[in-house]
Backbone as JSON, one array per atom type, in Angstrom:
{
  "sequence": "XXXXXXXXXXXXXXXXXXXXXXXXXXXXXXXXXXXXXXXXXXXXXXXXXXXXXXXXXXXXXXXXXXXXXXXXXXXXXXXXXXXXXXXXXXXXXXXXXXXXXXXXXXXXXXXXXXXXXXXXXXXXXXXXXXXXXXXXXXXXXXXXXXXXXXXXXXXXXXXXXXXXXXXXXXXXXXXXXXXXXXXXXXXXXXXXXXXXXXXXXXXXXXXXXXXXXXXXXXXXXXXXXXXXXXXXXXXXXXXXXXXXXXXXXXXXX",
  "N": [[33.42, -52.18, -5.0], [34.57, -55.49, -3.43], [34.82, -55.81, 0.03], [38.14, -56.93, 0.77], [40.03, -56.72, 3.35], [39.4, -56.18, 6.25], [39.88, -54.78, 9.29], [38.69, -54.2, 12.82], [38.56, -51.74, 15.47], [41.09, -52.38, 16.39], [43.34, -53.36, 19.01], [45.99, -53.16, 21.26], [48.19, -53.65, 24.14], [51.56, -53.37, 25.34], [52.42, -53.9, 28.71], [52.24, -51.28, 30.16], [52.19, -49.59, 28.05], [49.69, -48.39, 25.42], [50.02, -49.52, 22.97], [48.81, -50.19, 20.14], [45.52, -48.47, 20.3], [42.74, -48.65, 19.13], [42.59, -49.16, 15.83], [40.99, -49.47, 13.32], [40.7, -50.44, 10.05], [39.46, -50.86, 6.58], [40.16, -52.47, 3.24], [39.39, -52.55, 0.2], [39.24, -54.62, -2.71], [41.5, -54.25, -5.06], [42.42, -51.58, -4.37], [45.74, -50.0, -3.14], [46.92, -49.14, 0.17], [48.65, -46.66, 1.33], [50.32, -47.24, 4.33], [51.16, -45.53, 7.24], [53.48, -43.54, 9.81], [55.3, -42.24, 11.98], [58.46, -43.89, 14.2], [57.16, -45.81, 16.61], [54.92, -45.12, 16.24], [53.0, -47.13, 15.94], [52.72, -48.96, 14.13], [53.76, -51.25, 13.22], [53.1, -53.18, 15.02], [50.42, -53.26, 14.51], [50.47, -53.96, 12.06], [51.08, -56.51, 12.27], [49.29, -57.77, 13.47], [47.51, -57.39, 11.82], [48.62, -59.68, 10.16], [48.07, -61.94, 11.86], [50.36, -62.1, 13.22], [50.65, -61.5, 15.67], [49.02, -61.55, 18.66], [45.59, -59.41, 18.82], [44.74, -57.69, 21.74], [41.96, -57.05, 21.54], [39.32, -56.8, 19.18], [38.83, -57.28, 15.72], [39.74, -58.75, 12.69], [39.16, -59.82, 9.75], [40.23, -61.49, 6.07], [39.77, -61.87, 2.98], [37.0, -62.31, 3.47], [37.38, -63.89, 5.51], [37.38, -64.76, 8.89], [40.11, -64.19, 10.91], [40.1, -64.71, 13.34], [38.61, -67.38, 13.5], [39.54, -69.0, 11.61], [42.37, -69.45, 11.04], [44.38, -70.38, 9.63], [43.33, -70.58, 7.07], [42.43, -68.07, 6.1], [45.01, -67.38, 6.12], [45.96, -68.44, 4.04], [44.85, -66.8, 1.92], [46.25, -64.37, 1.63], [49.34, -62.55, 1.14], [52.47, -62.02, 2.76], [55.04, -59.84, 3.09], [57.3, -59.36, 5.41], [58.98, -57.15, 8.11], [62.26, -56.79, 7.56], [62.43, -59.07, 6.01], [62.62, -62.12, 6.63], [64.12, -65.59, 6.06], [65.59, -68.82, 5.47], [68.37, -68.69, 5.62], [71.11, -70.17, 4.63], [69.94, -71.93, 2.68], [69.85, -71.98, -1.06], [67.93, -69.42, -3.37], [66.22, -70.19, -5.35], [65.52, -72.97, -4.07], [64.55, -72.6, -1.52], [62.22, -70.77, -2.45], [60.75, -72.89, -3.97], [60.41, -74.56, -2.09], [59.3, -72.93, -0.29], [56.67, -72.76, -2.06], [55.61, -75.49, -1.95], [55.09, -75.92, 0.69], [52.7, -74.34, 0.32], [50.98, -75.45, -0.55], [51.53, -76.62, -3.57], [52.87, -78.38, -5.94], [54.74, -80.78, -7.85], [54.64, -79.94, -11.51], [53.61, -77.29, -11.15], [54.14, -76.61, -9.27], [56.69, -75.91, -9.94], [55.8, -73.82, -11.99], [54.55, -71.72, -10.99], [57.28, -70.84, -8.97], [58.9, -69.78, -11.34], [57.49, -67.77, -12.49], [57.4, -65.84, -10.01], [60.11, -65.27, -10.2], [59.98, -64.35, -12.48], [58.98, -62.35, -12.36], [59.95, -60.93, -10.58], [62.53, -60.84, -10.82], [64.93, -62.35, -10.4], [66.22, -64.27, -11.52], [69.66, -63.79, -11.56], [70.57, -64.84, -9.32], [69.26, -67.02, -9.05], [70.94, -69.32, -8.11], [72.2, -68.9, -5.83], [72.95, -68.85, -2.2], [71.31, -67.74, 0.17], [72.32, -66.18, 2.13], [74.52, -64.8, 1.22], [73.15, -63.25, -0.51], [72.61, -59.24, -1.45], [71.0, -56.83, 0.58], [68.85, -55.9, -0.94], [68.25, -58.02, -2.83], [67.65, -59.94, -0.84], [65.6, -58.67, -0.03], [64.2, -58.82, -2.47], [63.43, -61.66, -2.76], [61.71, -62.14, -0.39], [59.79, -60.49, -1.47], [58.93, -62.11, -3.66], [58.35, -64.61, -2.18], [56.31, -64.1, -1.16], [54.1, -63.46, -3.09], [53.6, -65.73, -4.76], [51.47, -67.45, -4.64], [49.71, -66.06, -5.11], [47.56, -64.16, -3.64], [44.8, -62.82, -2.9], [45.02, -60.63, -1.0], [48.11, -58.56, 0.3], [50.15, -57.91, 2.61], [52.43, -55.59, 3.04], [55.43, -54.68, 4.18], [57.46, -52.44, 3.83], [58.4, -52.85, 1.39], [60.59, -51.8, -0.77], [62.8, -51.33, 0.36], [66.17, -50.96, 0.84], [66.23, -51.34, -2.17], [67.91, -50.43, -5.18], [67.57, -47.11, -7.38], [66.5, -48.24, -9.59], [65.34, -50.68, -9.33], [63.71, -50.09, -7.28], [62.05, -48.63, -8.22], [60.78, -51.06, -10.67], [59.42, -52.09, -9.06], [57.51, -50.94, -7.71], [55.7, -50.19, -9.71], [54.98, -52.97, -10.39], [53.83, -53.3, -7.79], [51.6, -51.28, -8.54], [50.57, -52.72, -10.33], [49.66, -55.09, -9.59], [47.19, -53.93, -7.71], [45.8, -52.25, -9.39], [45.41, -53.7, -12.0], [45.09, -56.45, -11.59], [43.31, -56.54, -9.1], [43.76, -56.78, -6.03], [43.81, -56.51, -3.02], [45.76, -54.46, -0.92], [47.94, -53.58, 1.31], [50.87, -51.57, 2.15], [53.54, -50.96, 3.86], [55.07, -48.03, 4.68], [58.28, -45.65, 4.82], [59.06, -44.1, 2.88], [57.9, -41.19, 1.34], [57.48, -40.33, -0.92], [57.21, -42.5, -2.17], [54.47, -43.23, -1.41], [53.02, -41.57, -2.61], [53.34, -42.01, -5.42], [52.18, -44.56, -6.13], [50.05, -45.45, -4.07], [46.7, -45.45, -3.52], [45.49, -44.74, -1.53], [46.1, -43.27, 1.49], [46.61, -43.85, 4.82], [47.78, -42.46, 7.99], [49.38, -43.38, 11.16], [49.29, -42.53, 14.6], [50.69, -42.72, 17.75], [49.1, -45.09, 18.4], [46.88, -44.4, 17.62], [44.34, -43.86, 14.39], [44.91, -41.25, 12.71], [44.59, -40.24, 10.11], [42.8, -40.73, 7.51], [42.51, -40.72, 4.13], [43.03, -40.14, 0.48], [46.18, -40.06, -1.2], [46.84, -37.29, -2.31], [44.42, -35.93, -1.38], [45.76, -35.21, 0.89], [47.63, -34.44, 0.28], [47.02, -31.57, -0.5], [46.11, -30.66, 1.3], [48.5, -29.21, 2.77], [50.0, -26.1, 4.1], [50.53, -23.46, 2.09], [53.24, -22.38, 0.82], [55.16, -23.49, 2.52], [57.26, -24.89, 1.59], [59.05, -27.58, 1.1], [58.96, -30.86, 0.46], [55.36, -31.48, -0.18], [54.21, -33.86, 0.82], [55.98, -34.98, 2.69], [55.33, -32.72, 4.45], [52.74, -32.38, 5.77], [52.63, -34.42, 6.72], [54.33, -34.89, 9.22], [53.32, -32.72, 10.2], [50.41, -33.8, 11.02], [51.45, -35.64, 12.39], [52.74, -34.38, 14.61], [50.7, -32.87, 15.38], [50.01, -30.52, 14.38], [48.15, -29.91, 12.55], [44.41, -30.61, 11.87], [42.97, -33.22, 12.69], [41.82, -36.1, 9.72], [38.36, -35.49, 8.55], [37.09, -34.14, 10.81]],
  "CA": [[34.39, -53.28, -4.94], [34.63, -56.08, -2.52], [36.51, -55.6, 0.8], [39.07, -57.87, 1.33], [40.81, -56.69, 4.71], [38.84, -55.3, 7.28], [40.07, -54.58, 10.51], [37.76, -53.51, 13.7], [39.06, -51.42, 16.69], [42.45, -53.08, 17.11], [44.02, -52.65, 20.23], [47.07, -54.29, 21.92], [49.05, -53.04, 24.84], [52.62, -53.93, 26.21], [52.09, -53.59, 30.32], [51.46, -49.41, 30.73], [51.71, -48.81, 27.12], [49.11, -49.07, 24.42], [50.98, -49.57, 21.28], [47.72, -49.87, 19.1], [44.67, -48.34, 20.67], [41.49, -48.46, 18.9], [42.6, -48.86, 14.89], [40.28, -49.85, 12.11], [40.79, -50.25, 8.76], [38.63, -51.73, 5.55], [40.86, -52.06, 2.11], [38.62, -53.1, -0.89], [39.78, -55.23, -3.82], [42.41, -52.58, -6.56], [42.92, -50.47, -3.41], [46.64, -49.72, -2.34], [46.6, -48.54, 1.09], [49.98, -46.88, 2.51], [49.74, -46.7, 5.79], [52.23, -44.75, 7.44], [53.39, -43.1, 10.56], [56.6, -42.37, 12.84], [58.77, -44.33, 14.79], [56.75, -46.07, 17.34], [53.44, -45.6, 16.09], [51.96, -48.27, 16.27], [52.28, -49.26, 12.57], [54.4, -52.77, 12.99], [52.01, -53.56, 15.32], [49.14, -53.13, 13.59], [51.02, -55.03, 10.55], [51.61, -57.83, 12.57], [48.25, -58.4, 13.93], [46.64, -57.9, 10.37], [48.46, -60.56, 9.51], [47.93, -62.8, 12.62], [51.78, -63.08, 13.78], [50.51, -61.19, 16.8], [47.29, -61.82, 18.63], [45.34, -58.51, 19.22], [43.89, -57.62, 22.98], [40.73, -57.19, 21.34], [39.02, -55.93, 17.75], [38.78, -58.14, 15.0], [40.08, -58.44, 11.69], [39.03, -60.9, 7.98], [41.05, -60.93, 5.15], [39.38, -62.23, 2.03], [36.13, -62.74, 3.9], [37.29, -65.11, 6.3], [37.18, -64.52, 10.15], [41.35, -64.47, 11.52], [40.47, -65.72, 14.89], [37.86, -68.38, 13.65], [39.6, -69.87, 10.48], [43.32, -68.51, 10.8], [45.05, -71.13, 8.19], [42.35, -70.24, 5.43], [42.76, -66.53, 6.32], [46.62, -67.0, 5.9], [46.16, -68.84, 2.27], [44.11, -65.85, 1.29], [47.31, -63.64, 1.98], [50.93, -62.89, 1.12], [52.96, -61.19, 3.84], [56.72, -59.22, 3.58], [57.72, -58.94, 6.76], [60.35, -56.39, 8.15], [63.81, -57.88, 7.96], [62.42, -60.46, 5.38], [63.37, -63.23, 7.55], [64.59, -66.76, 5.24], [66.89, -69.68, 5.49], [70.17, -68.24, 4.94], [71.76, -71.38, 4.13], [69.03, -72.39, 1.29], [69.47, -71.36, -2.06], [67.24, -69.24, -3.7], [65.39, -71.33, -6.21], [65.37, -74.09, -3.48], [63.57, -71.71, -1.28], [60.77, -71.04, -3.06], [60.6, -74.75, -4.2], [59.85, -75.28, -0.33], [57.38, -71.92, -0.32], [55.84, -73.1, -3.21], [55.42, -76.45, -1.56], [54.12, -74.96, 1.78], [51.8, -73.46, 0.42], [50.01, -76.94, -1.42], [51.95, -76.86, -4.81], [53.54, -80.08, -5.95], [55.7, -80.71, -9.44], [54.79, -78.87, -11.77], [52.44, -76.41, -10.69], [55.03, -75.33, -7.82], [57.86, -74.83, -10.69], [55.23, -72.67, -12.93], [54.98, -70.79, -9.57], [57.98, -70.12, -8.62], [59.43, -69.13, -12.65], [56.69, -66.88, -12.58], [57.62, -65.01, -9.25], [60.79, -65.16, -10.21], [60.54, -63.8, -13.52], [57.85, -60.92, -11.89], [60.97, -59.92, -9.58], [63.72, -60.42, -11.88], [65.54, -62.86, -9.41], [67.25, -64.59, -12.33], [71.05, -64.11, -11.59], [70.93, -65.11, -8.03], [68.45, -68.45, -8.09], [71.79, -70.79, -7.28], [73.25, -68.38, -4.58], [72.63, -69.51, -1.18], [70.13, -66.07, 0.73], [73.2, -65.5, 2.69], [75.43, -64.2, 0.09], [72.77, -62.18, -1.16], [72.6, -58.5, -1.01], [69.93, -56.45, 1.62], [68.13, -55.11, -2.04], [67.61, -58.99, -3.48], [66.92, -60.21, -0.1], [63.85, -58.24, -0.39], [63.13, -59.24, -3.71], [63.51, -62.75, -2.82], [61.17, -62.01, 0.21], [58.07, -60.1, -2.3], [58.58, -63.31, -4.39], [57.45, -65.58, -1.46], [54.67, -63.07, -0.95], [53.08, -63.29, -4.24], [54.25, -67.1, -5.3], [50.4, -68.38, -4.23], [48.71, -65.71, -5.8], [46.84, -64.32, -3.01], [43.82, -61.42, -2.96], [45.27, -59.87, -0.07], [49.12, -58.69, 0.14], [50.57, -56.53, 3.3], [54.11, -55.43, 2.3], [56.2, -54.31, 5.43], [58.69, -51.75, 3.59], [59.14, -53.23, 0.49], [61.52, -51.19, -1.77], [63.75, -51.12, 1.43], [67.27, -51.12, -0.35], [66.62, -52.01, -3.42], [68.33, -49.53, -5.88], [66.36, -46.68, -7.7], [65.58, -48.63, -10.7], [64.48, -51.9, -8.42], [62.02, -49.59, -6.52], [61.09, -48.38, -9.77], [60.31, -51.79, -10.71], [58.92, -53.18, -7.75], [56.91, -50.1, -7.26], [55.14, -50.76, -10.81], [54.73, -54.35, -9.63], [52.13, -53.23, -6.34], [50.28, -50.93, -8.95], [49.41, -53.58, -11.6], [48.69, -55.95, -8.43], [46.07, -53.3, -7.15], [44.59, -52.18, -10.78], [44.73, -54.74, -12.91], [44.68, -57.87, -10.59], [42.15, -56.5, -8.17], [44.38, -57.36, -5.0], [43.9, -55.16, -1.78], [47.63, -54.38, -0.89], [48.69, -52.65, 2.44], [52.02, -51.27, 2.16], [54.04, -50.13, 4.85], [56.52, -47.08, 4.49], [58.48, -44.43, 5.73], [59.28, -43.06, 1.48], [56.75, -40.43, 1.36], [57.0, -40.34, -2.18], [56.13, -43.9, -2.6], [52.96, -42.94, -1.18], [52.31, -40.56, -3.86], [53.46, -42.8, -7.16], [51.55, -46.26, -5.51], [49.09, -45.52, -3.33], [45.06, -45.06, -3.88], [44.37, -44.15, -0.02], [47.0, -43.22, 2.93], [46.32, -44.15, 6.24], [48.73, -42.1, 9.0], [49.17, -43.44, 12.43], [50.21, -41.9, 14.98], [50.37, -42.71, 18.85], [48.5, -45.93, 18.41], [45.73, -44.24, 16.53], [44.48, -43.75, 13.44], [44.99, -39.65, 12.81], [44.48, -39.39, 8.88], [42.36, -41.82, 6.12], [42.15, -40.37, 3.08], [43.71, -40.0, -1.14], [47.56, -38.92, -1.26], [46.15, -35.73, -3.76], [43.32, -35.06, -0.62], [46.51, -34.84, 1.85], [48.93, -33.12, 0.34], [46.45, -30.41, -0.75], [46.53, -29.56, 2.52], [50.27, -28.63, 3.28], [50.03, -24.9, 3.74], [50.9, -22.33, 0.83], [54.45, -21.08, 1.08], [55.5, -24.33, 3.81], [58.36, -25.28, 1.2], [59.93, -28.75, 1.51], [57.55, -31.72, 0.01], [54.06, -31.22, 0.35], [53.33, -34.82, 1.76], [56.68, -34.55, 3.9], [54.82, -30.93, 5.53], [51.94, -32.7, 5.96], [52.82, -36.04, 7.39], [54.93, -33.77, 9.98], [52.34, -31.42, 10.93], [49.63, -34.36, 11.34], [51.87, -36.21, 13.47], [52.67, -33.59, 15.41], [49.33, -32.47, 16.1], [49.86, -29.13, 14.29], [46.96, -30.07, 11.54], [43.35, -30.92, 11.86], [43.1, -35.04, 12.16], [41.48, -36.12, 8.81], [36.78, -35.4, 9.53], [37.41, -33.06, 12.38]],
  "C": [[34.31, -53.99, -3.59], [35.73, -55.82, -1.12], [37.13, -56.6, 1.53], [40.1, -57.89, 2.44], [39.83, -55.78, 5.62], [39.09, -55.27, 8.84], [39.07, -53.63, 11.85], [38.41, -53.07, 14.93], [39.91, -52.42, 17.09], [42.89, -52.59, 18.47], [44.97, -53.99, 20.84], [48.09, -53.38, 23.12], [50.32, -53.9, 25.42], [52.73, -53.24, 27.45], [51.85, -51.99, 30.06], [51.72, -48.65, 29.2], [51.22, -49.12, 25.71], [50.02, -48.56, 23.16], [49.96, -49.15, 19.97], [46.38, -49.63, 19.79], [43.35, -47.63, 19.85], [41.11, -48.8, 16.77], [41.96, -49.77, 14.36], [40.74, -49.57, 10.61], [39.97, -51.02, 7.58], [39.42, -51.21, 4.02], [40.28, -52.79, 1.22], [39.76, -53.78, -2.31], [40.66, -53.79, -5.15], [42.57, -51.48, -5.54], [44.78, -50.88, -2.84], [46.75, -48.68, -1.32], [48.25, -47.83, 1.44], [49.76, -46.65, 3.86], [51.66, -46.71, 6.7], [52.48, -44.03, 9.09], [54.91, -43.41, 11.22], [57.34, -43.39, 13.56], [57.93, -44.51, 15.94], [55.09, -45.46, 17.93], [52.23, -46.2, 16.47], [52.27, -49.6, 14.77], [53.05, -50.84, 12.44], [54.01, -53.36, 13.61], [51.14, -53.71, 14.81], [49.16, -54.48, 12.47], [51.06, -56.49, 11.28], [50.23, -58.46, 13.07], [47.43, -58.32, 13.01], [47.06, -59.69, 10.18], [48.59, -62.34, 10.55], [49.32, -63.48, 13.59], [51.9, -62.66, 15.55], [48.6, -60.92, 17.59], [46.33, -60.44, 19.11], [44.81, -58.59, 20.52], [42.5, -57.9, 23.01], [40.26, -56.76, 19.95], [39.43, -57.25, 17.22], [39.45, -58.01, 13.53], [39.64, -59.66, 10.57], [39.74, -60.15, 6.83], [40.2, -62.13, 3.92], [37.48, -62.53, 2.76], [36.21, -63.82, 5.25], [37.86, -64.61, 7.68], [39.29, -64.42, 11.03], [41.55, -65.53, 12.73], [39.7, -67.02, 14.47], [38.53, -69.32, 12.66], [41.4, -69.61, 9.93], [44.28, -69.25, 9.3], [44.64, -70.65, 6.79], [42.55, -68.87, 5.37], [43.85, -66.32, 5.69], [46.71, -67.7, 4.39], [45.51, -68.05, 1.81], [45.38, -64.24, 1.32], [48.43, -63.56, 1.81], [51.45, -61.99, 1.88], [54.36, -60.95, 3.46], [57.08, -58.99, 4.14], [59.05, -57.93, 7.11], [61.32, -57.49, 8.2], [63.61, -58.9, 6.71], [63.08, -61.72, 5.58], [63.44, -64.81, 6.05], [65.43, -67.85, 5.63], [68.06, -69.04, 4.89], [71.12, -69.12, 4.42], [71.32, -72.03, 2.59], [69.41, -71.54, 0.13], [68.45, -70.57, -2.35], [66.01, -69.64, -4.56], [64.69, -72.39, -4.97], [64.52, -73.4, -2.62], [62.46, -71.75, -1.58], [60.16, -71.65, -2.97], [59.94, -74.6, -2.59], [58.83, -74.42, -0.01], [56.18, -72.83, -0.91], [55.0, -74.37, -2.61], [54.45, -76.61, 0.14], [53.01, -74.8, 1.67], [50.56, -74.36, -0.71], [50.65, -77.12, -2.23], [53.17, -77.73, -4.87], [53.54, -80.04, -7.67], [56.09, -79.93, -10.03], [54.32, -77.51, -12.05], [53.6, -75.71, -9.8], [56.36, -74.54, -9.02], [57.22, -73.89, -11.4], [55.26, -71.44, -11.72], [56.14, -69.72, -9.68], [59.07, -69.65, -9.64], [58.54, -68.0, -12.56], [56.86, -65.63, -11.46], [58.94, -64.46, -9.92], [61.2, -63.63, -11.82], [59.66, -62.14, -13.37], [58.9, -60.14, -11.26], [62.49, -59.79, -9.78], [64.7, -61.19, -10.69], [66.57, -64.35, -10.38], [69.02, -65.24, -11.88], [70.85, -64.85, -10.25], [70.24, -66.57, -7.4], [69.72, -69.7, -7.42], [72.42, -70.06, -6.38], [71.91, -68.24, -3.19], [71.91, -68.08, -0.33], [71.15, -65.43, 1.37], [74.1, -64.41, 2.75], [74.5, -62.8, -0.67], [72.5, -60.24, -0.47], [71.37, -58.22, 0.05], [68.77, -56.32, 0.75], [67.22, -56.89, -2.58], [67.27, -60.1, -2.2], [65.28, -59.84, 0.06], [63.06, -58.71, -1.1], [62.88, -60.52, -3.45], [61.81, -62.66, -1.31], [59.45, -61.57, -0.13], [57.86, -61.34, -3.06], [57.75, -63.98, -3.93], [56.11, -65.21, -1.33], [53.65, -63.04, -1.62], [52.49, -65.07, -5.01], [52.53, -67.08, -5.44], [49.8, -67.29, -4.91], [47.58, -64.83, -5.16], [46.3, -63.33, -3.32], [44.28, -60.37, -1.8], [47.26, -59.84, 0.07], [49.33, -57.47, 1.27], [52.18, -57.05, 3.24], [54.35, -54.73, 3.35], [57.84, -53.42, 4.33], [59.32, -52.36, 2.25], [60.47, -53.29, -0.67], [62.47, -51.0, -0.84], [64.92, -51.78, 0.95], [67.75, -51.71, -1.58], [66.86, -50.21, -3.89], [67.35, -48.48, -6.8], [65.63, -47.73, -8.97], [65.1, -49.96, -10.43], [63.23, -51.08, -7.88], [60.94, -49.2, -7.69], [59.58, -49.5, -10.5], [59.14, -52.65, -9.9], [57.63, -52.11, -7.49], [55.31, -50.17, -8.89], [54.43, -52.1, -10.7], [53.4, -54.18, -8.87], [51.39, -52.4, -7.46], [49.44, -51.38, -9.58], [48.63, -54.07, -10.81], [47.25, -55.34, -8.34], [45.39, -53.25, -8.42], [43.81, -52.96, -11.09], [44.49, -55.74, -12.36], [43.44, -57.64, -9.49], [42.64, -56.61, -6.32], [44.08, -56.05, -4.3], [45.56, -55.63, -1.37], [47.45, -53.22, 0.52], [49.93, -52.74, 2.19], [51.84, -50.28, 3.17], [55.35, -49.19, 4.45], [57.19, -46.26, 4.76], [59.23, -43.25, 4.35], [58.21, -42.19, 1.48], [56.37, -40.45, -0.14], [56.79, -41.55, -3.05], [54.56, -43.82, -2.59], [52.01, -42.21, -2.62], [52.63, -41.41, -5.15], [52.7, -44.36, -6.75], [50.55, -46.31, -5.22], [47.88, -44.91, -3.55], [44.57, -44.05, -2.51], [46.04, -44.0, 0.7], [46.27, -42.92, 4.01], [47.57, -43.68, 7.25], [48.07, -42.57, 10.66], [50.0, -42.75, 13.39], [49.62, -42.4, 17.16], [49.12, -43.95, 19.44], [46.84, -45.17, 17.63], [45.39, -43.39, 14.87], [44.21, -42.05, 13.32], [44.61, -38.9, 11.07], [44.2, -40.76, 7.97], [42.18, -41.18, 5.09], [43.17, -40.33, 1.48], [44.91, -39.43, -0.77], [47.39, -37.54, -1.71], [45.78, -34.6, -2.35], [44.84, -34.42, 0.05], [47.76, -34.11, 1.47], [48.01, -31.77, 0.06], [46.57, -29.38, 0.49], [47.72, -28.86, 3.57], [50.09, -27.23, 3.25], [50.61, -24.3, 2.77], [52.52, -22.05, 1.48], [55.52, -22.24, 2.43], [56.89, -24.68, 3.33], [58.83, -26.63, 1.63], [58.58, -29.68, -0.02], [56.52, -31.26, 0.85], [53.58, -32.45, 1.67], [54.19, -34.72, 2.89], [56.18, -33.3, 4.98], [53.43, -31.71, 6.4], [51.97, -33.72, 6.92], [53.52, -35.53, 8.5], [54.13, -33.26, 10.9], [50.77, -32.56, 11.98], [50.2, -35.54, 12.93], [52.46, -35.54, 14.68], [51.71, -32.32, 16.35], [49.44, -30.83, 15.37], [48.32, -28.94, 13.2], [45.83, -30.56, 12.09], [43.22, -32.45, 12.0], [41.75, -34.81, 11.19], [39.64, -35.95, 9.41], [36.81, -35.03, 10.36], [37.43, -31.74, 11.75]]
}
C-alpha cells in the first residue's frame, strides 16, 4: 500500500528542552496508527508539526506525496485535521459553519451542500445544525469538529482525541467511523489518545512516545502480548506503563 504520511527525524525544542527529539513515522493508505504516550511526551507536538501548525527544528514530513515545507497549501488539501480543543466560531451556527468549511476548502453551491449533508449525516449532527457551537455540548463539539475534518474528503486524517466526551454510544459510533475510513476508504488516519482500549478496537499499528522519542512501533495484539503473565489490570494499560517507564524492552531492542 501507498504511504501517505511520512515523517523523518522530527525534532523541535522549547529553549533547554527537547519536546520532540528525533521522531519518524510512515502510515500507509487503510493503516490506523494510534499513537500514544503520557503527559508531556511529545505527542501534541509531534501532531502539530505533522500537520504543519508548528514548524519543526529540523526532519521532514509529506502527506499524500507532497513535500510540507515545499508545497504546504496542497499538503493541507490532502488532509483533515481535529485538533485538541476543536477550536470553531462559537457564535456561527452549525450548518453555517460548515457552509464556510465547505467553502474554504473550494466548494461552491451545490457541491458544498452535498458535502456538508454528507458529513453531517456520517456524524449524526442532525438535531443541532441551527444551534449556534456555543450552546453546544463538549461531546457534539467534537462531532462538529470530525465533520470539518472529513467534509473535503481527504487521504490523510490526524484526529487529536477524537471520542473525547462523546458518550459511550457516540464513541461507539465515531469509533466505527475511523475503521471504515482506514479499511474500506483506504485513508491513512493518525489518531491521538490517551483510551487504551480505543487502541485495541481501531487501531492497525500503535506508536508509543515517550520523552520526545519514539519507544514502541508495532500491532496492538504484538504489544499487549507482551504484558507479563499474572500483571493483572489491562494488558495494554501494563504495557503502555511499563514501556513508558522504562521497565520493558523498547520495541527491536
Amino acid at each position: 500500500m501507498a504511504t501517505l504520511i511520512e515523517a523523518k527525524d522530527l525534532r523541535k525544542r522549547f529553549g533547554t528542552i527537547h519536546a520532540v527529539d528525533g521522531v519518524s513515522l510512515n502510515v500507509s493508505a487503510g493503516e490506523v496508527l494510534g499513537f500514544l504516550g503520557p503527559n508531556g511526551a511529545g505527542k501534541s507536538t509531534t501532531m502539530r508539526m505533522l500537520t504543519g501548525f508548528l514548524e519543526a527544528d529540523s526532519g521532514s514530513v509529506q502527506l499524500a506525496g507532497i513535500a510540507l515545507d515545499v508545497d504546504p497549501l496542497e499538503a493541507r488539501r490532502r488532509m483533515g485535521y481535529l485538533p485538541e480543543g476543536a477550536p470553531a466560531y462559537p457564535d456561527m451556527k452549525v450548518r453555517d459553519f460548515l457552509m464556510f468549511i465547505a467553502q474554504a476548502r473550494g466548494f461552491l453551491g451545490a457541491e458544498a451542500r452535498r458535502r456538508v449533508d454528507e458529513a453531517v449525516d456520517r456524524i449524526h449532527l442532525q438535531q443541532v445544525l441551527g444551534q449556534s457551537i456555543e450552546t453546544l455540548s463538549k461531546g457534539f463539539k467534537r462531532r462538529v469538529g470530525l465533520a470539518q475534518a472529513i467534509l473535503h474528503d481527504p487521504p490523510v486524517l490526524i484526529l487529536d482525541e477524537p471520542t473525547d466526551g462523546l458518550d459511550p454510544n457516540q464513541k461507539h459510533e465515531v469509533r466505527n467511523l475511523i475503521s471504515e475510513m482506514g479499511a474500506s476508504q483506504g485513508k491513512a488516519i493518525v489518531l491521538s489518545t490517551h483510551i487504551l482500549e480505543e487502541v485495541e478496537a481501531v487501531c492497525t499499528r500503535a506508536v508509543i512516545i515517550n520523552k520526545g522519542k519514539v519507544v514502541v512501533d508495532e500491532a496492538p495484539q504484538t504489544l499487549i502480548s507482551r504484558a507479563p503473565e499474572g500483571s493483572g489490570g489491562s494488558a495494554m494499560d501494563v504495557v503502555f506503563r511499563s514501556v513508558t517507564s522504562g521497565d520493558l524492552e523498547e520495541a527491536g531492542q
